[in-house]
Structures are given as structure tokens and as C-alpha cells.
VMD Tcl script that draws the C-alpha trace (Angstrom):
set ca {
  {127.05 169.34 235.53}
  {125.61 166.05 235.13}
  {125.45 166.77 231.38}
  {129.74 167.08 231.35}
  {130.04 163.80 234.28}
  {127.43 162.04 230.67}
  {129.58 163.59 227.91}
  {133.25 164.40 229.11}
  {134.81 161.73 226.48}
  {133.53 163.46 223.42}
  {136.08 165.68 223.96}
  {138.96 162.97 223.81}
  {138.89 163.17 220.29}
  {139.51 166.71 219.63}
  {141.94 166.89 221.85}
  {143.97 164.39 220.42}
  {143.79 165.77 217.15}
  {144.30 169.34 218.42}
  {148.17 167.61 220.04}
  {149.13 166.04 216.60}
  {147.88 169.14 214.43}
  {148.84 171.90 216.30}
  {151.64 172.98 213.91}
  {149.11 173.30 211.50}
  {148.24 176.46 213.53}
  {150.80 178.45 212.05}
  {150.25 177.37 208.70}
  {150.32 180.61 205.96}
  {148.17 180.58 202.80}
  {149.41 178.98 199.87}
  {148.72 177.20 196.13}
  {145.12 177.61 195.37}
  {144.57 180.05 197.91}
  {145.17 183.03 196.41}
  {142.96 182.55 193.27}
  {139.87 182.18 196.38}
  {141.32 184.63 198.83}
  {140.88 187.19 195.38}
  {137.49 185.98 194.55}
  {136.06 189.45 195.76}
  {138.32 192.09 194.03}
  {135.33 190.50 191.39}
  {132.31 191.94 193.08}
  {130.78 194.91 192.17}
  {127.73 194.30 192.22}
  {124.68 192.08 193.46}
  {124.84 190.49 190.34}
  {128.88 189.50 190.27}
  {128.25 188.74 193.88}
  {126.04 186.08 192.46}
  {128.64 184.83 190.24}
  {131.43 184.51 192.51}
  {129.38 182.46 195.08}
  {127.77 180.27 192.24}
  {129.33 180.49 188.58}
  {130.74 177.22 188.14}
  {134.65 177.54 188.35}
  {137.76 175.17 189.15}
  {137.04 172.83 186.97}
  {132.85 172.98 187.06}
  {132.87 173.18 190.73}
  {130.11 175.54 192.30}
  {130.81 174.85 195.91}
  {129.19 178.13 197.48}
  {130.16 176.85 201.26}
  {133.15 175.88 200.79}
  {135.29 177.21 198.58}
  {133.66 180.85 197.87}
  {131.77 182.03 200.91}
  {134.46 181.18 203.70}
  {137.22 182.95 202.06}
  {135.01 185.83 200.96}
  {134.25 186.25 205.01}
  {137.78 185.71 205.59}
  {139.15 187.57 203.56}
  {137.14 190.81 204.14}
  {137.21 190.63 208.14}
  {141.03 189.17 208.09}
  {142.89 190.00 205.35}
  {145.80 187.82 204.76}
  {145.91 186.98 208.52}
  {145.64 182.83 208.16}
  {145.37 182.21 212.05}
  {141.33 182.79 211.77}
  {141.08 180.04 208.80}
  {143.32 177.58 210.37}
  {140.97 178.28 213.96}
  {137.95 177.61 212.24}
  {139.21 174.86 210.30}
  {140.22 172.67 213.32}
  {137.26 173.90 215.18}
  {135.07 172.45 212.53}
  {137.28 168.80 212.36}
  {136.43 168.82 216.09}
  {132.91 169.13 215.66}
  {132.99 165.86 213.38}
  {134.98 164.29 215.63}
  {132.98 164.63 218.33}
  {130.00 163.76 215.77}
  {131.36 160.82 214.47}
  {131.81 159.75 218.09}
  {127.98 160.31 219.42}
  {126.81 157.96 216.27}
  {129.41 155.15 217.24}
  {128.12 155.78 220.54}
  {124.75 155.68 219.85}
  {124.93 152.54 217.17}
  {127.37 150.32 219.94}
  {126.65 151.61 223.21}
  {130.21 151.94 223.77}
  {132.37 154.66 224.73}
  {135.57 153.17 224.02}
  {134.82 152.13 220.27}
  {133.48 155.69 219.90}
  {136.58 157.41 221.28}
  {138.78 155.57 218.83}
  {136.76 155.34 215.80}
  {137.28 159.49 216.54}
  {141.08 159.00 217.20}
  {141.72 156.19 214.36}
  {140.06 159.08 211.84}
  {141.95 162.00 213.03}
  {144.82 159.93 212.86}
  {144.94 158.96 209.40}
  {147.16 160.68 207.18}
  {144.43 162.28 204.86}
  {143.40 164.34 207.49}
  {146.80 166.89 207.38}
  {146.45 168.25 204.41}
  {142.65 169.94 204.86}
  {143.94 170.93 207.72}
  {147.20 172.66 207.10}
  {145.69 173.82 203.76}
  {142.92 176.20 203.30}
  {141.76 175.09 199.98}
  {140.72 171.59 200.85}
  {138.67 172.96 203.66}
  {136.08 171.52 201.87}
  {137.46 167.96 202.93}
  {136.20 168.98 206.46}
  {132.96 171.09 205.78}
  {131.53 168.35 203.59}
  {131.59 165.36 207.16}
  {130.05 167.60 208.91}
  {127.14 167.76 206.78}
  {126.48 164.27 206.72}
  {127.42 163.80 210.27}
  {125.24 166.44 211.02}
  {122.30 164.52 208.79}
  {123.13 161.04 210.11}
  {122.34 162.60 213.36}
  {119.43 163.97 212.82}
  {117.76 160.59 211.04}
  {119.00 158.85 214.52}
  {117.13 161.61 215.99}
  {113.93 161.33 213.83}
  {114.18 164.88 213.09}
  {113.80 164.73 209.37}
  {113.41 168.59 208.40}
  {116.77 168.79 209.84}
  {118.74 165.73 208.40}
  {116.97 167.23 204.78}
  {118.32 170.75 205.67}
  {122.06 169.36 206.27}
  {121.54 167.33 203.04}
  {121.04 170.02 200.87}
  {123.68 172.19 202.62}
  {126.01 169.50 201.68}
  {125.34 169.96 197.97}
  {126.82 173.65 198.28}
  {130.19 172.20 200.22}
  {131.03 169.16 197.51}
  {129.63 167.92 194.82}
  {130.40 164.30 196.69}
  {127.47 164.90 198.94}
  {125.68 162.84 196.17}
  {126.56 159.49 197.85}
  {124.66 160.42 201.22}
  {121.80 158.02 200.43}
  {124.08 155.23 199.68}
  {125.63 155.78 202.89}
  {122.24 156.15 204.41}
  {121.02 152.90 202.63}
  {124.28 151.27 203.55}
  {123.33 151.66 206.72}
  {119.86 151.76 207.59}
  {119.39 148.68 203.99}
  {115.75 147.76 206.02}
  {114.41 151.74 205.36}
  {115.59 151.74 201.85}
  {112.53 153.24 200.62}
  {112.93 156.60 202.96}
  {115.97 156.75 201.09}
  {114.38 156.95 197.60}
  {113.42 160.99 197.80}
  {117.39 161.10 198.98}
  {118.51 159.58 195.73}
  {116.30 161.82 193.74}
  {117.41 164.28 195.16}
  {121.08 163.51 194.55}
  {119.83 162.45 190.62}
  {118.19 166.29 190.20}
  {121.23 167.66 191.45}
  {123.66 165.74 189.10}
  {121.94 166.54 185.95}
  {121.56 170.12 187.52}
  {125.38 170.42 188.19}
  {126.05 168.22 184.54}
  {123.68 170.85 182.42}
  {125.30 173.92 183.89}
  {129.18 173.13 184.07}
  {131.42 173.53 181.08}
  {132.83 170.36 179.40}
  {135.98 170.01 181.56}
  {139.14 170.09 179.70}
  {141.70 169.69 181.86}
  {143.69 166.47 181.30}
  {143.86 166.26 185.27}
  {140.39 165.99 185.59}
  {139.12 163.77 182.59}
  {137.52 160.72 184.12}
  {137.73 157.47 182.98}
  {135.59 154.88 183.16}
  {137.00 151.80 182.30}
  {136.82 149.17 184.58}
  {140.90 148.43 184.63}
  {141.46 151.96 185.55}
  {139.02 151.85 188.62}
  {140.54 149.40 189.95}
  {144.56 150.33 189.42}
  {143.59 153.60 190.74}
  {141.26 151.86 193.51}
  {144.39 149.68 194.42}
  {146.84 153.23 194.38}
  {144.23 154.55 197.31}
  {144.23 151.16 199.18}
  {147.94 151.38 199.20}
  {147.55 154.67 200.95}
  {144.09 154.21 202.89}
  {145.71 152.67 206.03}
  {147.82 156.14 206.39}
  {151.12 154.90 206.90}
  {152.18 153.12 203.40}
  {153.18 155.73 201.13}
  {155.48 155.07 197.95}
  {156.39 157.85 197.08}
  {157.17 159.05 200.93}
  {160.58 159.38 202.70}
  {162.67 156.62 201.20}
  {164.27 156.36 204.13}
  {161.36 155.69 206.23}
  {159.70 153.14 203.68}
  {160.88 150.08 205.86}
  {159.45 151.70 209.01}
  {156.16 152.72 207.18}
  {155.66 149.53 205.40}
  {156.43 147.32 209.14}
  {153.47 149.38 210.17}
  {151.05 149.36 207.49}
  {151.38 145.84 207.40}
  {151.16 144.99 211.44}
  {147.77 147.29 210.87}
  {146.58 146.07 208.33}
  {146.63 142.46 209.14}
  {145.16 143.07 212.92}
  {142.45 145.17 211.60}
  {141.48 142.27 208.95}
  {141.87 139.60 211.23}
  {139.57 141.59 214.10}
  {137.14 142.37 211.30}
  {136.42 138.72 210.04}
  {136.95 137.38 213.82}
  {133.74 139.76 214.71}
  {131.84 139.68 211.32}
  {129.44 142.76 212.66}
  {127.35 144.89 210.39}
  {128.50 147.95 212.02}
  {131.96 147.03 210.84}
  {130.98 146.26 207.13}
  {128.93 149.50 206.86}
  {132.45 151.70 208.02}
  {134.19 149.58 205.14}
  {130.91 150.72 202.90}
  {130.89 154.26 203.96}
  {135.24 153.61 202.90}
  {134.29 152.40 199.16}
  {131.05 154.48 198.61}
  {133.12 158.11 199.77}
  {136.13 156.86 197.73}
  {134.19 155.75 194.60}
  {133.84 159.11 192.26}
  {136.98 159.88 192.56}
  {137.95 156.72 191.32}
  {137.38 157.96 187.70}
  {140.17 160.55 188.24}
  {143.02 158.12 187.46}
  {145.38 161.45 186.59}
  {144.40 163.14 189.95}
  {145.14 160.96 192.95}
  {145.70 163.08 196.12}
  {145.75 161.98 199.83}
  {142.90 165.06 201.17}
  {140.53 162.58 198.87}
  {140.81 159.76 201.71}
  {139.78 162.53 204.43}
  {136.10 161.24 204.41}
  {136.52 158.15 203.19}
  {138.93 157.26 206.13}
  {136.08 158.08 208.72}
  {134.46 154.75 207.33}
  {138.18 153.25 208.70}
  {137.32 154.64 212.27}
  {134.14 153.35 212.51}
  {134.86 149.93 211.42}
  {138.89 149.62 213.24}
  {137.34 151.28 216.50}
  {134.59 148.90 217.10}
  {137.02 146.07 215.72}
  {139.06 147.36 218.34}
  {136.64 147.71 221.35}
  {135.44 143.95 220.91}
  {139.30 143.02 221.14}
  {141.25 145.46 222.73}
  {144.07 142.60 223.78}
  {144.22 141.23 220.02}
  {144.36 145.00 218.10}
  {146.58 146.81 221.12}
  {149.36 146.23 218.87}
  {148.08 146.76 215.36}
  {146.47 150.04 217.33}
  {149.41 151.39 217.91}
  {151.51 150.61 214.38}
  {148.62 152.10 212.46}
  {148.89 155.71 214.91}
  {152.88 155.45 215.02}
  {153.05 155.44 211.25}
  {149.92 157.51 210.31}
  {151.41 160.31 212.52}
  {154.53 160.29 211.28}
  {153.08 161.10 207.64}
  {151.22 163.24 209.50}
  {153.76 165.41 210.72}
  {155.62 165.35 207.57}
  {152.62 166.97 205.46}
  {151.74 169.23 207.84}
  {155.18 170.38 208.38}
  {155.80 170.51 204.73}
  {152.44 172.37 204.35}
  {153.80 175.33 206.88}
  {157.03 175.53 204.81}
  {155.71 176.14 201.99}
  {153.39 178.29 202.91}
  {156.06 179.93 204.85}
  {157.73 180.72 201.70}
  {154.75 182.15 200.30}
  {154.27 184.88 203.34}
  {157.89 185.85 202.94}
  {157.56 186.57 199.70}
  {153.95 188.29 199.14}
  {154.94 190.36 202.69}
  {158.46 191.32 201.78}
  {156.47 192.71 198.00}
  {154.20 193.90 199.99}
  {156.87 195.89 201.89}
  {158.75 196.63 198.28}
  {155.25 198.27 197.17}
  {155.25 200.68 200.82}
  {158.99 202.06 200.06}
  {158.59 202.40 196.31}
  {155.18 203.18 195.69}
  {153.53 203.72 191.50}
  {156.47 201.84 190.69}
  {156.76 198.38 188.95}
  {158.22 195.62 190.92}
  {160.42 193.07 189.13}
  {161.33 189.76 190.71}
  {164.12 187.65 190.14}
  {165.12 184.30 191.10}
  {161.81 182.80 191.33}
  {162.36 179.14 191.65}
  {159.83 176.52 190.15}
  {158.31 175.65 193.08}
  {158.13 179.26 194.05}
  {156.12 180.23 191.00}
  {153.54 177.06 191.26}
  {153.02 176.99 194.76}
  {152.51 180.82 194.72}
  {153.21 183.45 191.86}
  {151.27 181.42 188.89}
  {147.47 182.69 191.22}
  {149.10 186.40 190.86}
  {148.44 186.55 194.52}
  {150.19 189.92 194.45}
  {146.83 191.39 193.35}
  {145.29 191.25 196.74}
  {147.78 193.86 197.41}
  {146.86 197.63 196.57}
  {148.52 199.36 194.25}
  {150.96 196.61 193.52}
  {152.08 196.26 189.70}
  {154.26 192.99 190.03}
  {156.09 191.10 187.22}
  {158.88 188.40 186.70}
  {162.56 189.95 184.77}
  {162.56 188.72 181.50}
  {163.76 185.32 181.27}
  {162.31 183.92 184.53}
  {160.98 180.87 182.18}
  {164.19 179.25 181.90}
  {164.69 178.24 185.59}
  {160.90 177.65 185.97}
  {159.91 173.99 185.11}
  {156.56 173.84 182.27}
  {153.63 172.41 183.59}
  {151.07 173.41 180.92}
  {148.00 172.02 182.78}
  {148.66 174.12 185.56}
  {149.65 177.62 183.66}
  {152.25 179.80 181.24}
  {154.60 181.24 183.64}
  {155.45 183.91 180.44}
  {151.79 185.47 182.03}
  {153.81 186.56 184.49}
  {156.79 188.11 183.11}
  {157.24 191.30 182.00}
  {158.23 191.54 178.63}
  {162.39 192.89 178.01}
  {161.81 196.03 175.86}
  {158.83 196.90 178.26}
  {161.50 195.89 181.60}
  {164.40 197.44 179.60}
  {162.48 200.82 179.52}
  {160.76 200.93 182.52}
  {164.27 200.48 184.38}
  {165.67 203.37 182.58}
  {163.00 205.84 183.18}
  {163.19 204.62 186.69}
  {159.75 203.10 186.58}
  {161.00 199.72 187.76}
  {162.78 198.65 190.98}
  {163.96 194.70 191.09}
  {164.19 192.52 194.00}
  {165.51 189.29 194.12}
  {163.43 186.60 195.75}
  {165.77 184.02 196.55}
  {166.68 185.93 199.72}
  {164.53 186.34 202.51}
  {163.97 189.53 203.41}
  {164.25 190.47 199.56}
  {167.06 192.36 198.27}
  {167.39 194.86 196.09}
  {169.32 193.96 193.14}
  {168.15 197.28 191.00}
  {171.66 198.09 190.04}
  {172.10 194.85 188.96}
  {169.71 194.23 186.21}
  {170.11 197.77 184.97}
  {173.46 196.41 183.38}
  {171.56 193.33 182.62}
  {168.73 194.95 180.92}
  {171.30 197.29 178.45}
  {173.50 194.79 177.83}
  {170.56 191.74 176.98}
  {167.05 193.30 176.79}
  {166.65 194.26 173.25}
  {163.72 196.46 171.87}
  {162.54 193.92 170.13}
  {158.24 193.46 170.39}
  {156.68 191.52 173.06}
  {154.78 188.06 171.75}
  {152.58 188.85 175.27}
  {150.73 192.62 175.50}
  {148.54 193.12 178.58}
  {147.12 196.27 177.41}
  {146.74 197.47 180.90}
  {150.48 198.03 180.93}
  {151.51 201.24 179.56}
  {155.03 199.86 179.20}
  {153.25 198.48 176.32}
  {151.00 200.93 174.86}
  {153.53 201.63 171.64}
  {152.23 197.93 170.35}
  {148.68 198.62 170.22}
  {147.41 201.05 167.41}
  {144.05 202.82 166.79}
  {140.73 201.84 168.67}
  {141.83 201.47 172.16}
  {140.39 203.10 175.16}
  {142.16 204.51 178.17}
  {143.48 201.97 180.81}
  {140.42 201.51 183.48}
  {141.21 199.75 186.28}
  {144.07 197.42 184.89}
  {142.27 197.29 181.13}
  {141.32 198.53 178.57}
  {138.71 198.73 176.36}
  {138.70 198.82 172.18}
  {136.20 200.35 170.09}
  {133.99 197.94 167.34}
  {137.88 197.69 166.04}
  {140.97 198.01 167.14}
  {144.64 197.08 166.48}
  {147.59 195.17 168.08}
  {150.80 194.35 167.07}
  {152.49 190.66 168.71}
  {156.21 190.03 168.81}
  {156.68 186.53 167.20}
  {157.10 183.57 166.40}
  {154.36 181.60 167.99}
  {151.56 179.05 166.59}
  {148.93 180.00 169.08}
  {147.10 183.09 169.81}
  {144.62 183.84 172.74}
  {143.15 186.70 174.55}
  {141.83 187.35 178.04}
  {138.61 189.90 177.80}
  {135.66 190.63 179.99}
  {132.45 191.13 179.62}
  {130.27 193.17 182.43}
  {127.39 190.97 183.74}
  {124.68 193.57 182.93}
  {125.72 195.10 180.00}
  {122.49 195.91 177.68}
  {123.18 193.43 174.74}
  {122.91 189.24 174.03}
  {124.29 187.06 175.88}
  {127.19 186.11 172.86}
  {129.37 188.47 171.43}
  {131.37 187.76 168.14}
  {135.08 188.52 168.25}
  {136.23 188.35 164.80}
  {140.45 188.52 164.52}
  {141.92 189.74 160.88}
  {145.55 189.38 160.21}
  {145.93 192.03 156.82}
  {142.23 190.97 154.91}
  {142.77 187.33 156.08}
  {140.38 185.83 159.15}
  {142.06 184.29 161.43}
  {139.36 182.68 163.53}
  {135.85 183.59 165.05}
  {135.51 183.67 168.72}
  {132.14 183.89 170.69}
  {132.59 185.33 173.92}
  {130.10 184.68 176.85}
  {129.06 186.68 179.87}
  {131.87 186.04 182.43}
  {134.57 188.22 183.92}
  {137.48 186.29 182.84}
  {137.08 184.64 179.25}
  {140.37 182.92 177.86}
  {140.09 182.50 173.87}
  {142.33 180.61 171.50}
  {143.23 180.55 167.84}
  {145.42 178.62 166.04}
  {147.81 181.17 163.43}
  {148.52 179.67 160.27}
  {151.95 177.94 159.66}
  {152.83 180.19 156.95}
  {152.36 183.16 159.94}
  {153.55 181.28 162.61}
  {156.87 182.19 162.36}
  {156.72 185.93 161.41}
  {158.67 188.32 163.68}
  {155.47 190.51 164.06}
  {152.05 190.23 163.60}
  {149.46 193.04 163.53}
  {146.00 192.03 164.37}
  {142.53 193.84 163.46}
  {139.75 192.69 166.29}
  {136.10 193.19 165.22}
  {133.10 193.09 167.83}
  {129.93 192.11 166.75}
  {127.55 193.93 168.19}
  {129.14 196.80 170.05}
  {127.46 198.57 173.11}
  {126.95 201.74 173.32}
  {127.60 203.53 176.57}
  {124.72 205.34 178.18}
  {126.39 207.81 179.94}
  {128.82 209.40 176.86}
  {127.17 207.56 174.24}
  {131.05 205.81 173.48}
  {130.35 202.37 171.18}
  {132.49 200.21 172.73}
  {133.60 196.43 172.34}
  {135.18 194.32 174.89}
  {137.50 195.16 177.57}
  {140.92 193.04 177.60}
  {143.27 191.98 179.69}
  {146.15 190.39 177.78}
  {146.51 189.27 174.25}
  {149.39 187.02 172.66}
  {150.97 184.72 171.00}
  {153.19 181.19 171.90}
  {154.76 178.39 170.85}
  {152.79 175.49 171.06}
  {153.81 171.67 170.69}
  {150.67 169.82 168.69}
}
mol new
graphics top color blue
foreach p $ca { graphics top sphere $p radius 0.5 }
foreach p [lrange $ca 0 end-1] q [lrange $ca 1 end] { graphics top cylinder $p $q radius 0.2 }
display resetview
């Protein structure tokens, strides 16, 4: 009892931030969830269990704790029940909070700047999105490790501040800057933190040597010194949680009046106080922010979520020491921090909203017509990135789900993100499939979905010609009459070809590429040679690794480019032979095709 009468107020925090998130409660899956939530229709084995917990993915990431093993638990004990992810979620946020308190605590002696260095964190606007979305869950587990390790070096219990370290290096690849935060704040112990920052230096050149060369445009990094700073100035603009640019133009007055009535008490109780305390939450601010600095094409608010915690501990002890002079720059910053707040996370819930109508109403189409294709119609763009483009339709058994044929027109191109013609069936596959009653189509745009069948069967006569498909997935027996000899029967959605086999691709297109799979103990060398022949001419070489999901490309020759058709002879160099039925067999496929490309 005396314990609680010692330690009520650590709760003051949580609470607070359980009032102004609660919404996020209800939040649904959405985005980048779907590509995790399906991480274990991978596993097989103990070696592809391996892979999906470690094999760097997402851009190089290998973030074992974060972003594979949670929704792998999830997933199997829950399903697509989000109520147990957005529980832990918050649970875990309150456990930082409460954290991040008992340090201020300990560090100031003071109970009030400890409550609201808590509050002024939860508050800021960064905070919503890892908490109304599941993939940046991350953005929470990662504090907590080196909360958890700033609280054991108060403690003196080393073992344990290494332990929560090294856990933090399977959450983010961030948890790199610990010993600058450490030396930041402890700069008279700097040499207990040199082991830290060797540790952090092993794990870079770890993380550098086994990561792929990242190509995405969004991720590139950039290291010129004007970049930094524009994008360090683009964060500053948005560290305070209230000012936000490209927010609400009709709120921009109100958010600006705020941010700058913050902004200017904070600063002024700051350099009134000059503490150390203060300058080492500013630190912990810059040092959080500062990779991410490099990604000038990939500025997002979740990347302030730490960072900001540096905010609470220097605003709440600016704040404590002059309660009268900050009351009113207090209550600006929460007023428009919350607002934003609100806005995200009830944008978050919509859209995820939008994704549980539609993966439950399919999921409902696949229970009254089951074996049978389902077409959708009327995806909308932000329908197709915010859910259809992670085929989240495969966690759902015995679902076979495609977009009608011309679904690209209303969806806006984002090549960095995806080819939405993945996705779409192609019209002489749709076109048959609906008149052998193989197909039933639903439109999305209506919640529940309707069933527009009749419809599109006039459409698909009428407009779907029997022309080739430029995209086979050879999984798709729809498609079967395009691929010649050297093909296996479809296993589990694939199929695998011979030493050789044959395809023939609707045209024109510039580019070709190929999904295929290799099994992670199959009994020959690590690189396989996929050789690709159009008549005696070669095409391209491609060496395919070990991995469950290899994309390849080739560029086709102008003069070929714009043919109609092309038939393709793939070579595998060396085959495997099968020791059951003795088979010699190349690579298993998923879909292979050819597209437009602009150079």
C-alpha cells in the first residue's frame, strides 16, 4: 500500500494518453500490414522460420521484434482480430510513459516535471500514428528498450541495461544511437560508453554486409550537407506537433497561433533556466532524429515518435521550474498537438475501416461462392495502395482474388510502391472464366459488396477480347493455354518448369521480369542461372539466389519491344533432381511478364 501512496502519479501519464488515443482502439489493419500479418503462410520449416524472423526485407530491415515476431504471434493466436495489437500496442506506450517518468523523476526529484515530460510526449503528434497503425509498432517497441536500459545504468545493473541494448538492435536499426544518448547524458562516464559504441559499430557493418544495396528511390540517403539541413528544418517545422503544412488548410491559422505561443515559451523557459537536464532532452531530440535525416524523399511524422520524448524531458522540467511563465505555452502546444492528434488517428481508423469492409465482405464472397474466382471492380486508388497492392486477400483460405480488366485506368501509378496490373486478371483469362461460370464479380465501391456478375458478363463479350495476356501467373489455369512444353502441375499456387520450358507474353512491352522461388534446402549451390531465349537469341542471364520471393528483370530489345507476342525459352542451370520421383526440375514461378516501361 505504501508502495501505490510512493508511486500513484506514474500512472497520470498513461492515463492521459489512454483519453486522447482511445479511438485508436478500434483501429483495423491496414497498408503494410498485410505483407507482415502474411509473413507465416512462408514457414514451412525451421529453416524458413529462420528467414522470416531474420532475412533482411523492407528495404534491408531485419527487425526480428518488431516487425516479424509480433505479427507472427498475432496473427496465429488472433487472426485478423486487430483489438489484441492495438491492446498491446498502448499497453507498451504506457510502459514508456511511465518509464520516461521514473528517469525524470529520478534525474530532478520532481514529480511534476516527470508527469509532464510523460504528458508533453504522449501529446505530440508523432505519437498517433504508431499507435493507430500496426506497422510502426516499432516506433514504440524501440523507447522501451532504451528506457528500459537507461534504467538499468541508473540502477547500476549493467547485465541488464546490456541485455535491453542488444534487444533494441532486433526492434530498429536506430538503436545504434543509444551510446550517444548515454554519453549525452552521463559526458563524465564517456569511457563506459566506449564497449556501447562498439557495439553499435559491429552491428552496423553487420547489418551493412548482409542487406542488399537498397534501390528504392524512397529510401536512397543523401548525404549532403544542404539536404540535412532542408530536411532537418521540414522535421523542426513539425517537431512541436501542432505546425503542419500540409494539414487542414482550414486549421493552419489555429495550428500556426499555437506552434508559435509554444514554441516561443518553451525557448524562452529553456534559456531562462540554462539546465543540463534540459540540453540533454534537446540532445536525445537531434541524436534520435539524425539518421533519418539522410532520407530527404521519406519524411513521415511516426519518425518524431522517439525523438519527441527528448521534447518532454526538456519542456517538462522547463515547465516545472516555471509553471506561471509556460501555463500558457503548456496549454497551446497540447490544444494543437491533440488536434493533429485526433485527425491522424481518426483518419488511421477510416482507412483501415475501409480495408475490413472490403477483405471481410471477400471474405464473405469466398463462403457463398466457394473454388470460384472473385473479380473486383471499382477499386479506387487509395483503395488499392492502402490495401489490395499487399494481396492481403491471401490470408484468406481458398480465396483466388483479382481486379476486372482495366482496373489500371482509375488507379493512380506510383511505381515505387507497385504495378497494380499484378493484380488484375488478365481479359481473355476474365472473359473465359465468366463464361464457364468460374468467375463471380463484386463491386467494391459499395459496402456490403454487390454483386454486379450480370453486369460484366455483357462487359466482358462486348470488350474483353481473346487477345494474350502481357502478365501469366502460371498458377492460374485461366492461363495455362500460354505456356507450352516443360511445365509442371500447379502446386500450391505455382508451378514448376523442367531444365526448359516455354511461355508465350501478350505484347508490347520493353521490360520483362519473373517472380520464382527457390526452396531454402534444396540440394544444389547457392546461385542458379536462369538463362531466357527469345527464338536462338539470349535475352539476358539472371542469377537467382536462395529466397522465397525473387523478382528478376530484363530489358527486351527495341526491335521486340513492340511485337504482339513473344514466346520465351527459360533454361536452368543446374537443375535438381527430386529425390522422391527422381523429376529434374528447375525453378518454381509465380508470375512472368512483360510492361511498358518509361527510361
Amino acid at each position: 500500500m505504501s508502495l501505490l501512496r510512493s508511486w500513484w502519479w506514474l500512472v497520470i501519464a498513461p492515463l492521459f494518453s489512454l483519453v486522447i488515443f482511445r479511438e485508436s482502439l478500434g483501429t483495423w489493419f491496414f497498408k503494410d500490414d498485410f505483407a507482415w500479418l502474411g509473413l507465416g503462410l512462408s514457414i514451412h520449416d525451421f529453416p524458413s522460420l529462420l528467414d522470416a524472423l531474420f532475412a533482411p526485407k523492407a528495404q534491408g530491415t531485419i527487425r526480428p521484434l518488431s516487425d516479424r515476431l509480433p505479427f507472427l504471434l498475432g496473427y496465429w493466436l488472433f487472426g485478423l482480430d486487430a483489438r489484441p495489437f492495438r491492446v498491446f500496442v498502448l499497453t507498451v506506450h504506457s510502459i514508456n510513459l511511465m518509464l520516461l517518468a521514473w528517469l525524470v523523476y529520478r534525474w530532478t526529484s520532481s514529480r511534476v516535471a516527470a508527469v509532464a515530460a510523460a504528458i508533453i510526449w504522449t501529446a505530440h503528434s508523432s505519437i498517433a500514428q504508431p499507435l493507430s497503425w500496426t506497422s510502426s509498432m516499432n516506433q514504440v517497441l524501440w523507447p522501451t528498450c532504451i528506457l528500459a536500459a537507461f534504467h538499468a545504468r541508473e540502477l547500476g545493473r549493467k547485465a541488464r541495461e546490456w541485455l535491453f541494448f542488444i534487444l533494441g538492435f532486433g526492434v530498429l536499426e536506430l538503436n545504434v544511437v543509444y551510446p550517444a544518448l548515454v554519453l549525452a547524458r552521463y559526458p563524465e562516464r564517456w569511457r563506459s560508453t566506449l564497449p556501447l559504441f562498439a557495439a553499435s559499430g559491429v552491428y552496423t557493418v553487420f547489418h551493412r554486409w548482409v542487406t542488399p544495396p537498397n534501390t528504392n528511390p524512397l529510401y536512397v540517403m543523401d548525404f549532403r550537407p544542404a539536404s540535412i539541413l532542408e530536411t532537418l528544418w521540414k522535421y523542426l517545422q513539425m517537431s512541436m506537433g501542432s505546425f503542419r503544412p500540409d494539414f487542414k488548410p482550414e486549421l493552419a491559422d489555429f495550428l500556426l497561433g499555437c506552434t508559435i505561443i509554444a514554441v516561443t515559451g518553451f525557448l524562452v523557459g529553456v534559456a531562462l533556466e540554462r539546465d543540463r537536464l534540459m540540453l540533454f532532452g534537446l540532445s536525445w531530440f537531434l541524436i534520435c532524429l539524425g539518421p533519418v535525416l539522410l532520407l530527404r524523399q521519406h519524411i513521415s511524422d511516426y519518425y518524431l515518435a522517439v525523438p519527441s520524448a527528448g521534447l518532454g524531458i526538456a519542456f517538462g522540467l522547463a515547465f516545472a521550474r516555471r509553471p506561471r511563465l509556460l501555463a500558457l505555452p503548456v496549454i497551446a502546444y497540447l490544444a494543437g498537438s491533440l488536434v493533429v492528434s485526433r485527425e491522424i488517428t481518426h483518419y488511421n481508423r477510416h482507412e483501415s475501416n475501409l480495408a475490413r469492409n472490403l477483405i471481410l465482405g471477400v471474405k464473405q464472397a469466398v463462403a457463398l461462392h466457394p473454388d470460384k474466382i472473385i473479380l473486383l471492380a471499382g477499386i479506387t486508388t487509395d483503395q488499392f495502395w492502402g490495401t489490395v497492392v499487399d494481396d492481403p486477400f491471401r490470408l484468406l483460405p481458398g480465396a483466388k482474388v483479382y481486379l476486372v480488366p482495366g482496373s489500371e485506368k482509375s488507379i493512380n501509378a506510383h511505381p515505387e510502391l507497385g504495378d497494380p496490373a499484378l493484380s488484375i486478371l488478365p481479359a481473355s483469362a476474365a472473359r473465359l472464366a465468366l463464361a464457364n461460370n468460374q468467375a463471380i464479380v463484386y463491386s467494391a465501391g459499395a459496402t456490403p459488396l454487390r454483386n454486379v456478375t450480370n453486369f460484366y458478363r455483357v462487359i466482358a463479350a462486348q470488350e474483353w477480347g481473346n487477345g494474350l495476356a502481357n502478365i501469366v501467373d502460371v498458377g492460374q489455369p485461366l492461363l495455362a493455354p500460354q505456356l507450352g512444353s516443360g511445365w509442371e502441375n500447379i502446386d500450391h499456387g505455382f508451378r514448376w518448369m523442367g531444365p526448359t520450358a516455354e511461355v508465350t507474353l501478350g505484347g508490347p512491352g520493353n521490360e520483362l521480369f519473373v517472380e520464382c522461388y527457390r526452396a531454402k534446402n534444396e540440394p544444389r549451390q547457392d546461385l542458379v542461372k536462369l538463362d531466357i531465349y527469345s527464338g536462338p537469341s539470349l535475352l539476358g542471364s539472371l542469377t537467382v539466389p536462395r529466397q522465397d520471393n525473387f523478382v528478376g528483370k530484363l530489358l527486351i530489345p527495341p526491335h521486340l519491344a513492340a511485337l504482339p507476342s513473344l514466346l520465351l525459352r527459360l533454361t536452368v542451370t543446374p537443375p535438381v533432381v527430386t529425390p522422391d520421383d527422381g523429376r529434374s526440375l528447375g525453378l518454381a514461378f509465380g508470375k512472368i511478364g512483360r510492361r511498358v516501361t518509361v527510361p
